[in-house]
C-alpha positions in Angstrom: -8.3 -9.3 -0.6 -6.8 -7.8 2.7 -10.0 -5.2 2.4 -12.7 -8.3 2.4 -10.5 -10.6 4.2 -12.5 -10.5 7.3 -15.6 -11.7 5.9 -14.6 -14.2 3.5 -12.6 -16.1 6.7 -15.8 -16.2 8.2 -17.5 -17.5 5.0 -14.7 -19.9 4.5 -14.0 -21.2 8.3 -18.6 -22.2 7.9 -17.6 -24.2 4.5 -19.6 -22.1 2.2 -18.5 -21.5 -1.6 -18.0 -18.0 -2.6 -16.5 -16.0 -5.6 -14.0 -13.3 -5.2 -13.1 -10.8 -7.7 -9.9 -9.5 -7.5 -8.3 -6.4 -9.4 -5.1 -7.5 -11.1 -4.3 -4.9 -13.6 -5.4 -1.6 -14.3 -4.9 1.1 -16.9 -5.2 5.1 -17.4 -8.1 6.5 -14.6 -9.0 3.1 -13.3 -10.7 3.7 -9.8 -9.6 0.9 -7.4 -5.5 -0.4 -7.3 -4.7 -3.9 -8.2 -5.5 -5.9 -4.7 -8.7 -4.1 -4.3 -11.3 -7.3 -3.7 -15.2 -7.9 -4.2 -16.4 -11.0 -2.8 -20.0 -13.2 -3.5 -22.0 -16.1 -1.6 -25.6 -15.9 -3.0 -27.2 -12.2 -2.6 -24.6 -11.1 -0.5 -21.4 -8.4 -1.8 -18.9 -7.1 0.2 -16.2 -5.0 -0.9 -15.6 -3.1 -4.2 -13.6 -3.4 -7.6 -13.9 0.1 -9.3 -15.9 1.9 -7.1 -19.5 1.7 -8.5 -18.6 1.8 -12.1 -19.2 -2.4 -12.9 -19.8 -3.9 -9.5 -23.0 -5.1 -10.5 -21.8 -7.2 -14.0 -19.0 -8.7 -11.4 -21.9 -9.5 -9.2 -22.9 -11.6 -11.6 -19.9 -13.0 -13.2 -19.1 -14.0 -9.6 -21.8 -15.9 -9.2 -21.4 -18.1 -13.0 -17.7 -18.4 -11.5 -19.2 -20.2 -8.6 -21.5 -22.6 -10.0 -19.3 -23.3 -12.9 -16.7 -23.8 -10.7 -13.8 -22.2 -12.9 -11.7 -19.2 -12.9 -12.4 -16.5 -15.3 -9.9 -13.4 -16.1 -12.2 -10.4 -17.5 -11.5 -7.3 -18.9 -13.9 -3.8 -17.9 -13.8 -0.3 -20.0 -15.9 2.0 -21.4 -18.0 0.1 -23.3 -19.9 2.7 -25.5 -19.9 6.2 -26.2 -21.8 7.5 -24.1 -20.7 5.1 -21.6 -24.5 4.5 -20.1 -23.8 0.6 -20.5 -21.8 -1.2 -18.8 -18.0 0.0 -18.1 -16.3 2.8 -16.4 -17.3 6.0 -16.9 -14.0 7.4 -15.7 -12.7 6.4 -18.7 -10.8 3.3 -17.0 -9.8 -0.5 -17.7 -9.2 -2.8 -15.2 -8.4 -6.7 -15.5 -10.4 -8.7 -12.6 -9.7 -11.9 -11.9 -13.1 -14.0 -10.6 -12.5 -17.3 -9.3 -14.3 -19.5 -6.9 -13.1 -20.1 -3.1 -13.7 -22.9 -0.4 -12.0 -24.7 2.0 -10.9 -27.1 -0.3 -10.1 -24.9 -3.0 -8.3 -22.8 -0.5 -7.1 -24.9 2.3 -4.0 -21.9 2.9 -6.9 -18.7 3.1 -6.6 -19.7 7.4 -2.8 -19.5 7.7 -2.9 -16.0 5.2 -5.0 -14.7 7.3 -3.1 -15.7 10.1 -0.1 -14.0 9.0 -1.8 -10.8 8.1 -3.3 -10.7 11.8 0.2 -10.8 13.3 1.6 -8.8 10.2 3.9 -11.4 9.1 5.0 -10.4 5.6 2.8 -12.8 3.2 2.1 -12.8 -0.5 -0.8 -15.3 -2.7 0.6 -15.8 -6.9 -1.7 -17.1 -9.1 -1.4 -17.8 -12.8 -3.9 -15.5 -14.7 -4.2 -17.0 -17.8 -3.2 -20.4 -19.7 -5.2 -23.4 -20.1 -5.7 -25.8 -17.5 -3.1 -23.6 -15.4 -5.2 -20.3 -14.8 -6.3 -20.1 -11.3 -3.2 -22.2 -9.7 -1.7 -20.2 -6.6 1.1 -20.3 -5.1 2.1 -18.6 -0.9 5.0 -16.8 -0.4 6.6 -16.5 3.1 9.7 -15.4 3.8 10.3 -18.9 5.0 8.5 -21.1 3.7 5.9 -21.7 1.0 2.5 -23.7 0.2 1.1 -24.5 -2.9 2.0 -24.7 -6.9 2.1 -23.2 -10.0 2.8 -26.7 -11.6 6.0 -25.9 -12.5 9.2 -26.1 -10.3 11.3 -23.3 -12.1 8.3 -21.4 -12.0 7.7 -21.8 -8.2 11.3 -20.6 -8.1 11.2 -17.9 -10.3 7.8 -16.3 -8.3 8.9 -17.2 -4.8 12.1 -15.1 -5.6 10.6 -12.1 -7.3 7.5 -12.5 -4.5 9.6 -11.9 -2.0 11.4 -9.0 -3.2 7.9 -7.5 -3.9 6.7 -8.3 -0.3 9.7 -6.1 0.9 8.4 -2.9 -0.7 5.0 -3.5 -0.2 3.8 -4.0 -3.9 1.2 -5.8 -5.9 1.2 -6.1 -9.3 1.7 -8.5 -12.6 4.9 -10.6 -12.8 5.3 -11.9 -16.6 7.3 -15.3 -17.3 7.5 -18.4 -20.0 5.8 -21.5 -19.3 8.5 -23.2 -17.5 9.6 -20.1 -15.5 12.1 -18.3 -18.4 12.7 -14.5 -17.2 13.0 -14.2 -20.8 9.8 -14.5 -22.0 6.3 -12.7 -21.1 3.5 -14.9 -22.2 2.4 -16.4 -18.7 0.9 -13.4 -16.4 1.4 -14.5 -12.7 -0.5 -12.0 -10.3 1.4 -11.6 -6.6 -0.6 -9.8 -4.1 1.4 -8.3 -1.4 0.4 -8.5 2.3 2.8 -6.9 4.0 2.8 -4.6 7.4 1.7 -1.3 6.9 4.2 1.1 6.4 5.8 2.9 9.3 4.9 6.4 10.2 7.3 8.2 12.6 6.1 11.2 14.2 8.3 13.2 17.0 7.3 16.0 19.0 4.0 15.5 21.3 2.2 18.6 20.5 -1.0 19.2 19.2 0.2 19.3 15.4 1.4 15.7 16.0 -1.7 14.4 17.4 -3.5 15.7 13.9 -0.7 14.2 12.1 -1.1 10.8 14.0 -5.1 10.8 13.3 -4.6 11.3 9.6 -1.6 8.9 9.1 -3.9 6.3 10.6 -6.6 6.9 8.1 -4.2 6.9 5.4 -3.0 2.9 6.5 0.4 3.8 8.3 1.3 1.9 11.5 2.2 5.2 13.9 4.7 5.6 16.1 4.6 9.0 17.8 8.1 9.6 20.5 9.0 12.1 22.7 11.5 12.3 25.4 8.7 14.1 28.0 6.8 11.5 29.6 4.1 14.5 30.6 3.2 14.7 27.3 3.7 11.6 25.8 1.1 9.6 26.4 -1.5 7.4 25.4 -4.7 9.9 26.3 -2.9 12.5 24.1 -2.7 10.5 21.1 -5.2 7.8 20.7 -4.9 7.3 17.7 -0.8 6.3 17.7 0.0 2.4 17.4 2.8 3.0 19.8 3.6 6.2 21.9 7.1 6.2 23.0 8.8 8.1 25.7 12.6 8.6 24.8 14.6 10.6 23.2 14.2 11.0 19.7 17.4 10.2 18.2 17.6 7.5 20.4 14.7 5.7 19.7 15.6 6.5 15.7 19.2 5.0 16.3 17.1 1.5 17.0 13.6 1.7 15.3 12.9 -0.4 12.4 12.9 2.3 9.2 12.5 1.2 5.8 11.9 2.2 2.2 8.5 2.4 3.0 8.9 4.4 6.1 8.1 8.5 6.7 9.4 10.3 9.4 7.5 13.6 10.6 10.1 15.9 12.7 7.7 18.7 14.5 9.8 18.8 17.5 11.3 22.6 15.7 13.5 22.7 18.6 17.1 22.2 17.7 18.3 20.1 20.6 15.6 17.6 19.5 15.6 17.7 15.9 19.3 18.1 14.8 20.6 15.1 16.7 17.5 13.9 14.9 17.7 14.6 11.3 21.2 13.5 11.3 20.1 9.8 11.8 16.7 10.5 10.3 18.5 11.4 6.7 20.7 9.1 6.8 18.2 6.0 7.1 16.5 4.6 4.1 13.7 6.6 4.8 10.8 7.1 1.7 10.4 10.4 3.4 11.9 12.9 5.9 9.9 16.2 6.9 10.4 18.4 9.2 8.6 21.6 10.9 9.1 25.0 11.3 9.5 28.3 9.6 11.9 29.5 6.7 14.4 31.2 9.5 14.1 27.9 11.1 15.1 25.8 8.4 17.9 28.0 7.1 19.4 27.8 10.6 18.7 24.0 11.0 20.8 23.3 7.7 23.9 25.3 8.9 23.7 23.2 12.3 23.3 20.0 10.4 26.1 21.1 7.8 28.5 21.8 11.0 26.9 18.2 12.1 28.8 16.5 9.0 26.1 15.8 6.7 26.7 16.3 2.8 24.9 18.3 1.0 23.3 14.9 -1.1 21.7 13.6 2.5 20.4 17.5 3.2 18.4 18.1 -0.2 16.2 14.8 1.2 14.9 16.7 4.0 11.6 18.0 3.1 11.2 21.6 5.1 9.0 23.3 6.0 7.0 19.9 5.5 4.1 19.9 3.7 2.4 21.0 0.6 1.6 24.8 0.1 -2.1 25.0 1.2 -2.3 27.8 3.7 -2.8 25.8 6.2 -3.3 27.1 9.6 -4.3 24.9 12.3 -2.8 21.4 13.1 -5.7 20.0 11.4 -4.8 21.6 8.0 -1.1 21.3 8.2 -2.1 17.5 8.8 -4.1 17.9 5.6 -1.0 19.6 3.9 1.2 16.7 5.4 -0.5 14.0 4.1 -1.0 15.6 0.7 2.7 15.8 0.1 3.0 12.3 0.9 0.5 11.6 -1.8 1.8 13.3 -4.1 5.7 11.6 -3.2 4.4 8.0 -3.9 2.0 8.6 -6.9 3.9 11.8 -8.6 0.8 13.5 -9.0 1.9 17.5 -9.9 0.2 19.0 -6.8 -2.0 21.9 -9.1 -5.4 21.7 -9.3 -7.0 19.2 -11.4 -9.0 21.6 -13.3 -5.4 23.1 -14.5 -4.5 19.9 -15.9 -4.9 17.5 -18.2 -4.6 13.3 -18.9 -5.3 11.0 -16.5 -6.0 11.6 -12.9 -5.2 8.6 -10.7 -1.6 8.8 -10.9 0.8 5.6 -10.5 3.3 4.4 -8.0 6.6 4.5 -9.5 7.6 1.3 -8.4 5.3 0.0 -11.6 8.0 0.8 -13.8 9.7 -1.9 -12.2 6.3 -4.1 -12.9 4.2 -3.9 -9.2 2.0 -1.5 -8.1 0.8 -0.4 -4.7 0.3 -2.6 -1.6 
C-alpha cells in the first residue's frame, strides 16, 4: 500500500469509495512482493500487482469488490499452456487480496498515513479468509493499537507477532486458530509492515560515495553519508544523502542508530579512518559491513584490526574489497557492484548469470522461513 498510499489518501480524505488490491502471498517467479498495491475508483488505476501480467482481470475484480461491497481473496497463475489467457507468464502465483476502502470502512487509513510521513514504525493485519471475518483489520503501533480482529486472544496474538515483524521490516502471512491458538494454522492473518527505510551508512566523502549515495537512494535506504572534513562533507557534494554529517567516523558510529536492517559502506581506505571504524562497525548488529580498497589493503587492514582486539568471528563479517566481482571501474560501476552484493545478501540469489542457471529467478528473503517476507 505504501507505493499507492499517496493517492488513495487523497481519494479517501474527498470521501470517494475505491478498491485496493493488495499482494499477500506469492509463490515460485512471482513478479511483485507481498505489500505491492493496485488501487481503483471508476476508470482510474494506480499502482501495480505483478507487473503487467493480470492487472487488467484485478481491474475488474476491483471494481465488483466495490460495488458489492465485500472482500474477496483471489488466487493468479498461469492459467493455460500457452499462457496467452489470463495469468502470469513468468510462470508465478500470487494471492491478492481486493477489498473495498472509504472513510468509513477505513476511518485509521489518515493516522497510517500519518505515521508513515513521520516514519513511525506502523503495521495494518487483516484476516484473509473466514466467513464473516475476512476483511477485519487490525493497527499495530508500538504503543498503541486501533481496530479488531473480533477476537481478543487473537488481537493479542497479532499485535505481539506484528510488532516483532515491524522491527525487521517484514510483510508477510501470520497463520493462527480461530480464537488466536499459535497451534493451529487455519486462519491466515496478513500484517503489512510500514516501517522506516532501512539505514544506509556511507563514510568517506569522495566521489565513489556520492555514486554509492545516489544508488542506495534508488534502492529505498535512508542515507547517511559522514566524514570528519567539513570541506568535503557537504550537502552540494551529495544531494542525494538524507543526512550528511561532519564528524568523525567512529564517533558518529559509537552513537548512530544501527540495526539488523542497517549497511554500512567504509570507502574511507585510510587506516586512521577506517580501523577505529570497523572495530565498532563489526561489532554492531549490522545486516552488512563493506569496506574499500585493494587486496594489499585489506590484508593489512585485518592485521591492524586483529592487533585492535577483534576475534576472528567479528572479522569474517567484513565484506572487503566490497562489492560483487564485475569489473567495475568508475565509482558509478563500483556503485553498481555495491548494490548488487547487497542484493544478492538479502535475497540469496547466487550472483552467476541467469542464463547459467536454473529454477526460479526472483529469489526470497530469508526472513520467510521465519513466515514474513520483504518490507
Amino acid at each position: 500500500m505504501r507505493d499507492v498510499l499517496s493517492q488513495i489518501l487523497r481519494w479517501w480524505e474527498a470521501g470517494e469509495r475505491f478498491g485496493l488490491a493488495t499482494v499477500v502471498n506469492t509463490f515460485s517467479s512471482a513478479p511483485r512482493p507481498p505489500g505491492a498495491s493496485m488501487a481503483v475508483l471508476g476508470e482510474e488505476a494506480v499502482g501495480s500487482v505483478s507487473g503487467g501480467c493480470v492487472e487488467g482481470a484485478v481491474y475488474e475484480l476491483a471494481r465488483r469488490v466495490v460495488e458489492e461491497g465485500r472482500p474477496v481473496l483471489q488466487r493468479y497463475g498461469v492459467s493455460d499452456d500457452d499462457a496467452f489467457s489470463v495469468g502470469l507468464t513468468c510462470g508465478g502465483i500470487i494471492d491478492i487480496l481486493v477489498e473495498p476502502v472509504s472513510r468509513d470502512g477505513f476511518p485509521e487509513l489518515g493516522e497510517i498515513a500519518e505515521s508513515v510521513r513521520r516514519q513511525e514504525p506502523v503495521a495494518v493485519a487483516t484476516i484473509l479468509s473466514e466467513p464473516g471475518r475476512a476483511g477485519a483489520r487490525r493497527v499495530i503501533w508500538r504503543d498503541r493499537v486501533a481496530g479488531s480482529l473480533g477476537v481478543p486472544r487473537l488481537d493479542a496474538a497479532v499485535d505481539d507477532d506484528a510488532r516483532g515483524m515491524l522491527a525487521q521490516g517484514l510483510t508477510g502471512v501470520r497463520r493462527y486458530g480461530p480464537e488466536g491458538e499459535r497451534r493451529l494454522d487455519d486462519l491466515p492473518v496478513f500484517v503489512q509492515s510500514f516501517a522506516p527505510p532501512p539505514r544506509m551508512l556511507v563514510f568517506g566523502a569522495i566521489d565513489f560515495a556520492a555514486a554509492v549515495a545516489r544508488i542506495g537512494k534508488f534502492l529505498g535506504y535512508h542515507v547517511v553519508v559522514c566524514d570528519a572534513r567539513p570541506v568535503f562533507a557537504t550537502a552540494k557534494r551529495f544531494p542525494d544523502a538524507d543526512e550528511v554529517i561532519v564528524k568523525w567516523p567512529h564517533d558518529y558510529l559509537s552513537t548512530a542508530h544501527v540495526d539488523e536492517r542497517s549497511v554500512i559502506c567504509v570507502l574511507t581506505h585510510d587506516p586512521k579512518f577506517d580501523v577505529p571504524l570497523l572495530e565498532v562497525a563489526l561489532r554492531t548488529g549490522a545486516r552488512y559491513v563493506g569496506a574499500m580498497g585493494s587486496r594489499r589493503t585489506h590484508a593489512d587492514r585485518l592485521e591492524r584490526l586483529r592487533e585492535a582486539g577483534l576475534s576472528e568471528d567479528e572479522l569474517a563479517r567484513l565484506r572487503s574489497p566490497i562489492g560483487l566481482d564485475l569489473g567495475a571501474r568508475t565509482p558509478e560501476e563500483t556503485a553498481v557492484s555495491i548494490a548488487a552484493e547487497l542484493i544478492q545478501l538479502r535475497w540469496g540469489g547466487s550472483a552467476r548469470p541467469l542464463t547459467e542457471t536454473s529454477g526460479r529467478i526472483h529469489g526470497h528473503d530469508p526472513a520467510e522461513e521465519a513466515g514474513g517476507g520483504g518490507a
